[in-house]
C-alpha positions as CSV (number, residue, x, y, z in Angstrom):
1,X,47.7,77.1,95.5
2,X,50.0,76.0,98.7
3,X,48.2,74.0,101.4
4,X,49.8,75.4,104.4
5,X,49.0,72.8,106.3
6,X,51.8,71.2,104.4
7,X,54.1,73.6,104.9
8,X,53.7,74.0,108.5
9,X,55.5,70.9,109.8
10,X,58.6,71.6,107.9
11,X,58.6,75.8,109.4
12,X,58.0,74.0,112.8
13,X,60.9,71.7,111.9
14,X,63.1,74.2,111.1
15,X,62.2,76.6,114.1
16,X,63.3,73.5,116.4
17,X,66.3,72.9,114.2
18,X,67.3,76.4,114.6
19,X,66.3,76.3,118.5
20,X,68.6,73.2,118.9
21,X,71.6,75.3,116.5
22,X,71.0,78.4,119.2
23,X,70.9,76.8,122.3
24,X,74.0,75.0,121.4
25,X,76.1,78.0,120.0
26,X,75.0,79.6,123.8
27,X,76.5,76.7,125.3
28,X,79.7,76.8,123.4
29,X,79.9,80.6,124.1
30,X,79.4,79.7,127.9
31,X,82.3,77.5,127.7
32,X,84.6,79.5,125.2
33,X,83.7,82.1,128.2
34,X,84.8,80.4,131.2
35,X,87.5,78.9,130.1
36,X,88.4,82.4,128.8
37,X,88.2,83.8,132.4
38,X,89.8,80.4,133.8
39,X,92.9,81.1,131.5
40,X,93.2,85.0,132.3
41,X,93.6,84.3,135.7
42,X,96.5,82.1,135.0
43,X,100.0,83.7,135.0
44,X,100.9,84.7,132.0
45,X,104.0,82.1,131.0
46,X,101.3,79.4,132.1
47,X,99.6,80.4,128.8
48,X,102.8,80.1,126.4
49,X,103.8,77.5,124.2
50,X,106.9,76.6,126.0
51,X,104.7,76.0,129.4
52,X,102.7,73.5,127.2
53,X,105.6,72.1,125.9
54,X,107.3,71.5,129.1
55,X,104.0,69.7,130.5
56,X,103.5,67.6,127.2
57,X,107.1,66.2,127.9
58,X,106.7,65.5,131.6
59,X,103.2,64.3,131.4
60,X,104.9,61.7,128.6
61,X,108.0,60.9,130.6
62,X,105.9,60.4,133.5
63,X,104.1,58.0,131.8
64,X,105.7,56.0,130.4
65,X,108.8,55.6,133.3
66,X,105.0,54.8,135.1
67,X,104.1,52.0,132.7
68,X,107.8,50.5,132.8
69,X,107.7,50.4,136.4
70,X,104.9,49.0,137.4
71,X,105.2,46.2,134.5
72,X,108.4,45.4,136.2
73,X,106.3,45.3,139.6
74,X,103.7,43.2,139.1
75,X,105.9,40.7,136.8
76,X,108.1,40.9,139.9
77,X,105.3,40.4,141.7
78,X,103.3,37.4,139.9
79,X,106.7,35.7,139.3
80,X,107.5,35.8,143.3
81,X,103.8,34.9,144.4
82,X,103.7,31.8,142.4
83,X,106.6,30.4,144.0
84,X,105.7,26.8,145.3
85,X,106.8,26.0,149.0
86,X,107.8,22.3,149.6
87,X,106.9,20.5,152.4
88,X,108.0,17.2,154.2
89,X,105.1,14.8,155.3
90,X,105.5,12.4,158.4
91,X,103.2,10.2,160.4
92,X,103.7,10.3,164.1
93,X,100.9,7.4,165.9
94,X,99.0,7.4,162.8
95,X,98.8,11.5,162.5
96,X,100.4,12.8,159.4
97,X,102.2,15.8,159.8
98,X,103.0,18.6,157.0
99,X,106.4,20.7,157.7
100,X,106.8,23.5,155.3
101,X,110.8,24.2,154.2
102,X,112.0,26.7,156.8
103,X,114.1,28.5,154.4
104,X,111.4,28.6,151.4
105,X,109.1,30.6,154.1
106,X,112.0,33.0,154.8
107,X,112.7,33.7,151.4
108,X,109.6,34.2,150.6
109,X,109.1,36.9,153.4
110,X,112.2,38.3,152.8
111,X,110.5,38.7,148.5
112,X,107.4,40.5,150.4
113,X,109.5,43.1,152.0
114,X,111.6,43.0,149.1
115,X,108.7,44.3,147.3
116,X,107.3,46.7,149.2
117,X,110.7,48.1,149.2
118,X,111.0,47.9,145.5
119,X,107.0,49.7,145.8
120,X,108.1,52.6,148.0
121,X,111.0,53.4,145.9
122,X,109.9,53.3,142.3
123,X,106.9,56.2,143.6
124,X,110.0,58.3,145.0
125,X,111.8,57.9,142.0
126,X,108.5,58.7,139.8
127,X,108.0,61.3,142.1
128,X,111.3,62.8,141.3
129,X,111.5,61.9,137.9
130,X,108.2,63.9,137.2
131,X,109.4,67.3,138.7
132,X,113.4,66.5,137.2
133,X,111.4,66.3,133.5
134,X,109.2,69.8,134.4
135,X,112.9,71.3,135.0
136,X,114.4,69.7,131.8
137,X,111.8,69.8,129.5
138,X,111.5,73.9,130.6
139,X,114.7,73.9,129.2
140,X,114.8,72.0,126.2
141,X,111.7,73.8,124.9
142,X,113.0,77.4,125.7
143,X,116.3,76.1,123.4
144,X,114.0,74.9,121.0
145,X,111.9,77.6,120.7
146,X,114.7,80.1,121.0
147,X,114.5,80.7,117.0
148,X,111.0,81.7,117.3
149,X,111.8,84.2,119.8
150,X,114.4,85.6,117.3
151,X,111.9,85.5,114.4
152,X,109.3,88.0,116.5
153,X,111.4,90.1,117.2
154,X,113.1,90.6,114.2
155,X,109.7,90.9,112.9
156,X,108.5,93.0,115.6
157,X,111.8,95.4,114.5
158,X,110.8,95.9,110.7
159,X,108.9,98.9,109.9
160,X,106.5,99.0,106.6
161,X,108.8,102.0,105.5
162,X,111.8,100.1,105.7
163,X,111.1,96.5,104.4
164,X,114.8,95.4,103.2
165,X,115.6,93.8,106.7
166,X,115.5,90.4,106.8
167,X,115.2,87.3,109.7
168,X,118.1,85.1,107.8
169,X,117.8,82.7,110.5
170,X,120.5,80.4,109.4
171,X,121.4,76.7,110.7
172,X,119.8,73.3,110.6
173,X,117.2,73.0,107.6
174,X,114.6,72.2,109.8
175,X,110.6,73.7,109.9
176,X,111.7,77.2,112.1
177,X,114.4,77.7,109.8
178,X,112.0,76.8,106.6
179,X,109.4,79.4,108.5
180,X,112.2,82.2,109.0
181,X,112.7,81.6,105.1
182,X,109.0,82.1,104.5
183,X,109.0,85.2,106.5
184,X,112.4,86.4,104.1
185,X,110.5,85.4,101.2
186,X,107.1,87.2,102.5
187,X,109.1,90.3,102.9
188,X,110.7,90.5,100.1
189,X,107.3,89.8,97.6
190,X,105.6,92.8,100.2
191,X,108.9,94.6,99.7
192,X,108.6,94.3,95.8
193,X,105.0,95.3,95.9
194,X,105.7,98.6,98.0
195,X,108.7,99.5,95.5
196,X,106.4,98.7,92.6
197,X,103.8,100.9,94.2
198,X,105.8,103.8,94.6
199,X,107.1,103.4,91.3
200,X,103.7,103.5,89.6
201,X,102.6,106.3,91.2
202,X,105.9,108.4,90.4
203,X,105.3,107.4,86.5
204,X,101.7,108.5,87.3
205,X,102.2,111.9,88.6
206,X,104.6,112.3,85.8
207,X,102.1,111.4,82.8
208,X,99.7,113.5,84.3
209,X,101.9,116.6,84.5
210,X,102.5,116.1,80.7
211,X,99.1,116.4,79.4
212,X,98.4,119.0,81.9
213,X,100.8,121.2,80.5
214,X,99.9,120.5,77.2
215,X,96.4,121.5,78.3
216,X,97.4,124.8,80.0
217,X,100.2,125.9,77.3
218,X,97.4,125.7,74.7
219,X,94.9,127.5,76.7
220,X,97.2,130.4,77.7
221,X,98.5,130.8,73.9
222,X,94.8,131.0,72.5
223,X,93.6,132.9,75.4
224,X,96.2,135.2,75.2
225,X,95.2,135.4,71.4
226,X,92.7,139.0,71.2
227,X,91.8,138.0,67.6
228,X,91.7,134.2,67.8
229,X,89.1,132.6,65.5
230,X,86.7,130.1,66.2
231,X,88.8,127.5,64.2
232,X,91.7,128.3,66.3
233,X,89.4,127.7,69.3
234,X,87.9,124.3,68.1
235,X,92.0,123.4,67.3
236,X,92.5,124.0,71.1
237,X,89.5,122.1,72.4
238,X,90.9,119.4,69.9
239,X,94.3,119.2,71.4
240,X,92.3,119.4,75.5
241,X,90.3,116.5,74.0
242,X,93.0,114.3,73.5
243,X,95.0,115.1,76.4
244,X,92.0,114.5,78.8
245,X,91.7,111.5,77.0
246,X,95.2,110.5,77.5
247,X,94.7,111.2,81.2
248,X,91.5,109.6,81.6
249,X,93.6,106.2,80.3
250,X,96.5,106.8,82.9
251,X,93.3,107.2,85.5
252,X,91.9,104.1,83.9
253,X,95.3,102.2,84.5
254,X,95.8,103.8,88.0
255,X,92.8,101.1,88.7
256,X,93.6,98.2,86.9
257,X,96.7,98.6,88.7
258,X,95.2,98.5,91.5
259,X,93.5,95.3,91.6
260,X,95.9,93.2,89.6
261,X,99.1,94.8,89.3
262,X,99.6,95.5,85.4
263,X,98.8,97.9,83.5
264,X,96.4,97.6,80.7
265,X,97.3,97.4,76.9
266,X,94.9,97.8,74.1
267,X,95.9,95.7,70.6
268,X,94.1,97.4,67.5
269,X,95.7,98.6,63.9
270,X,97.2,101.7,65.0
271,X,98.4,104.6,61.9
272,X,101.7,105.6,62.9
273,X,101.5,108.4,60.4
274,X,98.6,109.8,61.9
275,X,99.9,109.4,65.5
276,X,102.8,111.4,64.6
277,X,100.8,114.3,63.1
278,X,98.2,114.4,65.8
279,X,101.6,114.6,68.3
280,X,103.3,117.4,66.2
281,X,100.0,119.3,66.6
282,X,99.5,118.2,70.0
283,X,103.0,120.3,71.1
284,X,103.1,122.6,68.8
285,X,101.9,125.4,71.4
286,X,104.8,124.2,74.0
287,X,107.9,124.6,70.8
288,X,106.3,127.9,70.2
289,X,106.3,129.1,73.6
290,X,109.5,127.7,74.1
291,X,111.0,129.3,70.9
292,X,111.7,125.7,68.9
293,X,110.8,124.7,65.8
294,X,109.0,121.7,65.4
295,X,108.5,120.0,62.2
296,X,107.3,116.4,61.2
297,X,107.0,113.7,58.2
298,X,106.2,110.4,57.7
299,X,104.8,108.7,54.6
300,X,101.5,106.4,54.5
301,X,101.0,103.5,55.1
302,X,103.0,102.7,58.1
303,X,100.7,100.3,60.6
304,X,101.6,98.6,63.3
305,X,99.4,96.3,66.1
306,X,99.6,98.6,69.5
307,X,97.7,100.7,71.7
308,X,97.5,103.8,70.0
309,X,97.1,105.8,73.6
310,X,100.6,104.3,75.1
311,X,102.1,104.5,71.8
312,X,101.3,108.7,71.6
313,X,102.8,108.4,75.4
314,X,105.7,107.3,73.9
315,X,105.8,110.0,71.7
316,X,105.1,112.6,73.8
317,X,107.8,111.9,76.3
318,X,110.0,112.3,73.8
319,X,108.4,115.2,72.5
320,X,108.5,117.0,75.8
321,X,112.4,116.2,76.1
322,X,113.6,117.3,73.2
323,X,111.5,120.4,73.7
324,X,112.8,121.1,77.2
325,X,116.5,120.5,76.5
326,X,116.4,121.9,72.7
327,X,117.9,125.5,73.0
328,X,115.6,128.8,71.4
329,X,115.8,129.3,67.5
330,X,116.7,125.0,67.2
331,X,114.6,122.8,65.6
332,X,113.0,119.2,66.8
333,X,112.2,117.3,64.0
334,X,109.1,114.1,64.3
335,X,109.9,111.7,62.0
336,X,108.6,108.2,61.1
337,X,109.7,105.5,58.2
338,X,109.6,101.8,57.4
339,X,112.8,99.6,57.6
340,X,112.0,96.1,56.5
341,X,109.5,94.2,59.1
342,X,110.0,97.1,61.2
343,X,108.2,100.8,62.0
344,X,110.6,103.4,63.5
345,X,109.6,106.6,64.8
346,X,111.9,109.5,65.4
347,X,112.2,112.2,68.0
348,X,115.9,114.3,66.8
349,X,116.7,117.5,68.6
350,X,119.9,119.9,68.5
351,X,120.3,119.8,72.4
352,X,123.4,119.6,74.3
353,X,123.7,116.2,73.6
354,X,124.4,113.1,76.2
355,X,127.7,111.6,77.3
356,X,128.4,108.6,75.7
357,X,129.3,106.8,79.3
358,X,125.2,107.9,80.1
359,X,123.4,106.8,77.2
360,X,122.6,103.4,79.0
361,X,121.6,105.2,82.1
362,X,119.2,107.3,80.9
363,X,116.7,104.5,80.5
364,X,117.3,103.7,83.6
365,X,114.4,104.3,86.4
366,X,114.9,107.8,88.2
367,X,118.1,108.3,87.0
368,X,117.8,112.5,86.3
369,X,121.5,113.4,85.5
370,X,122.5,116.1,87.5
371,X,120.2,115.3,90.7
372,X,119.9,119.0,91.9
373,X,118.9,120.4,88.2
374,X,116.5,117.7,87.9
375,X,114.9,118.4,91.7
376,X,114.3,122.1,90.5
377,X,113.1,121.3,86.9
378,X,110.3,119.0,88.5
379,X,111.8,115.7,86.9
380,X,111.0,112.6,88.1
381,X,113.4,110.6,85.8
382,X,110.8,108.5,84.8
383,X,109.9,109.7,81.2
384,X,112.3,107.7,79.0
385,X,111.9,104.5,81.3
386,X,108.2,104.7,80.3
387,X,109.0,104.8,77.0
388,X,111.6,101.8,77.1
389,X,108.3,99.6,78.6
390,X,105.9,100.6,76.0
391,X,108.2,99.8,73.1
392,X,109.4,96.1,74.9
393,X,105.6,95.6,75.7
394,X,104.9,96.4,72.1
395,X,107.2,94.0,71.1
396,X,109.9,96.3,70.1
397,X,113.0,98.5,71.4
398,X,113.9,102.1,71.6
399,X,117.4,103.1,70.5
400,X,119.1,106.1,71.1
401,X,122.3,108.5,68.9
402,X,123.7,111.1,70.9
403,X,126.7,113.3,69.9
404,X,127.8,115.7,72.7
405,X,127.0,119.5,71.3
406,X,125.6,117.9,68.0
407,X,121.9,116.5,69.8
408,X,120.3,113.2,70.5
409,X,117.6,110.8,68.1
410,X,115.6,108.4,70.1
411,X,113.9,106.0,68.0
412,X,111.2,103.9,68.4
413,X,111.2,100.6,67.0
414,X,107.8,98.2,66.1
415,X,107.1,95.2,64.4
416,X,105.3,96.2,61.1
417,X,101.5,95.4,61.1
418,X,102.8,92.5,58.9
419,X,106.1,91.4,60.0
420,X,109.0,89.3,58.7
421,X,109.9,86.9,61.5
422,X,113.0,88.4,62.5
423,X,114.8,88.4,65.9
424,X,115.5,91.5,66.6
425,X,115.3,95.1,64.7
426,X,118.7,96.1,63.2
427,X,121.9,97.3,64.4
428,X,122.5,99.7,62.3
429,X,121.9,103.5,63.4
430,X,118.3,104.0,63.4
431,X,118.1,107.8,63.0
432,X,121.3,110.0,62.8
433,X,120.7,113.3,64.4
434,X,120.7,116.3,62.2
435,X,123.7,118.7,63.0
């Protein structure tokens, strides 16, 4: 059991403790409070930096010209005042007689007045001096401080819409010009972030609207299906499953994002043969609907180390392209094959093709072709470019084969579950597209 007798002294120590912490914080608050309502009813450029400034400088000028003078003054002063005056003695009938030196007295008089004089003037020229260092010091602080003005209100001028302005003070390397360059470089990290924002959430809208119209394709063709069975309905709720779980990732992501910038990648044995038949089946609804054939091989055994969500993101971009741009009665073949240390998978349509002078573009963030078409088909121009960043985080590339009127391949490329080490995947033509 606790005596509280033994307790007590220590609460009462405390309660005086805090009393004294109270009654302390009041007084500071009394002060912070009056000096608060001292300085607001001060004119307003007797609150500014360059008003301190210019007192700081005349205050120390004052000084010091203060301390010089009167040095000079009383060594004047001590060095006159302990002047010795000679005298001549004489006796007259046994009297001695002292005469001082006539001309020692006058000078010495004449160093008296000298030295008031000397008085008089150096508090005039103090005087003056004080009030001639208020006028210069106002304005060799406003010069100095000049930059700062020009930093606020460039500053003051740059909107959070429009962040590629900069401050580029320029001249001397000294600390306003080093803060002006930490302003540029704040602005152009907050201008990066923005950009990268944006970015991220145009690649988000656009890998939701894929698996939502996987979703609603599926539901509208068994739906629309009178005499659909109930294996044809648990193939549909198969094909929803994995597409909310694809967007439940991309939500997933939408937060990691969010707190540290980067998306988040999973790194587990992943079956590419599998992943290709689960995305064959996944759009087979959208070829049918839009009258393509879509067919699909690869042999077993081919594993690599990934995240098996991004990696069928991959896929289905690629999917949905060659879909979209593959004309009615054309077939989009899914392939997927081993090539040494390294894993390809295939997307080949019999599209229009792409121009040779675009094939490097196409990877290239929100770059849509014809801008207009693009606009009214919904693209964002972000599809392939997402599938660049999956294949380079995955260690690997994607390549693309492209004959104008003939189709496109774009191939995947990943380091085999057990790779050779090998620099880079080779140069030879992944996957020729199929006339």
């Amino acid at each position: 059991m606790i005596d509280p007798h033994l307790t007590a002294p220590d609460d009462d120590r405390h309660e005086v403790q805090g009393e004294q912490s109270r009654s302390q914080s009041a007084v500071r608050t009394r002060l912070h409070s009056r000096s608060y309502r001292a300085s607001s009813r001060l004119p307003a450029w007797m609150g500014s930096i360059r008003f301190r400034l210019t007192a700081v400088w005349s205050i120390l000028v004052f000084g010091l010209a203060a301390l010089v003078v009167g040095g000079i003054y009383l060594g004047l002063h001590n060095s006159l005042s302990n002047q010795k005056i000679s005298a001549t003695a004489f006796q007259v009938g046994g009297i001695t007689f002292i005469q001082p030196d006539q001309a020692q007295l006058v000078q010495r008089a004449v160093n008296e007045r000298a030295l008031d004089a000397l008085r008089v003037y150096s508090f005039w020229a103090l005087l003056a001096l004080f009030f001639t260092s208020l006028v210069i010091g106002w304005i060799v602080s406003g010069r100095m401080l000049r930059p700062l003005g020009e930093i606020s209100n460039t500053v003051r001028e740059i909107q959070a819409s429009d962040l590629k302005q900069r401050i580029d003070l320029g001249g001397p390397n000294d600390e306003l010009r080093q803060l002006a360059d930490t302003f540029d470089d704040m602005l152009g990290r907050l201008d990066e972030a923005f950009e990268g924002q944006r970015q991220f959430i145009h690649e988000a809208s656009h890998e939701l609207r894929n698996p939502l119209a996987v979703i609603r394709t599926n539901l509208e063709v068994t739906l629309s299906d009178p005499d659909a069975s109930a294996e044809d309905l648990r193939h549909t709720a198969e094909v929803v499953e994995r597409s909310s779980e694809r967007m439940a990732r991309l939500v997933d992501d939408l937060l990691v994002y969010a707190r540290k910038g980067t998306l988040s990648l999973e790194r587990d044995p992943v079956d590419v043969a599998l992943l290709i038949g689960e995305a064959a089946e996944e759009f087979n609804a959208s070829a049918v609907a839009a009258g393509v054939h879509l067919v699909h091989h690869a042999p077993a055994g081919l594993w690599v180390i990934g995240d098996r969500l991004a990696l069928r993101q991959a896929l289905g971009n690629l999917l949905a392209n060659a879909i979209r741009y593959s004309p009615e009665g054309t077939t989009v073949r899914l392939r997927g094959g081993l090539d040494g240390p390294w894993i390809w998978m295939a997307v080949e349509d019999q599209g229009p093709g792409i121009d040779p002078e675009n094939q490097d573009r196409v990877f290239q963030r929100f770059w849509r072709g014809n801008p207009k078409e693009g606009r009214e088909q919904g693209r964002s121009g972000l599809g392939l470019t997402i599938v660049r960043q999956i294949a380079e985080a995955h260690g690997g590339e994607v390549k693309l084969v492209s004959q104008v009127d003939h189709g496109s391949a774009f191939a995947v490329w990943l380091p085999a579950l057990a790779p050779a080490q090998s620099p880079a995947p080779p140069q030879a033509t992944p996957v020729p597209p199929s006339a």
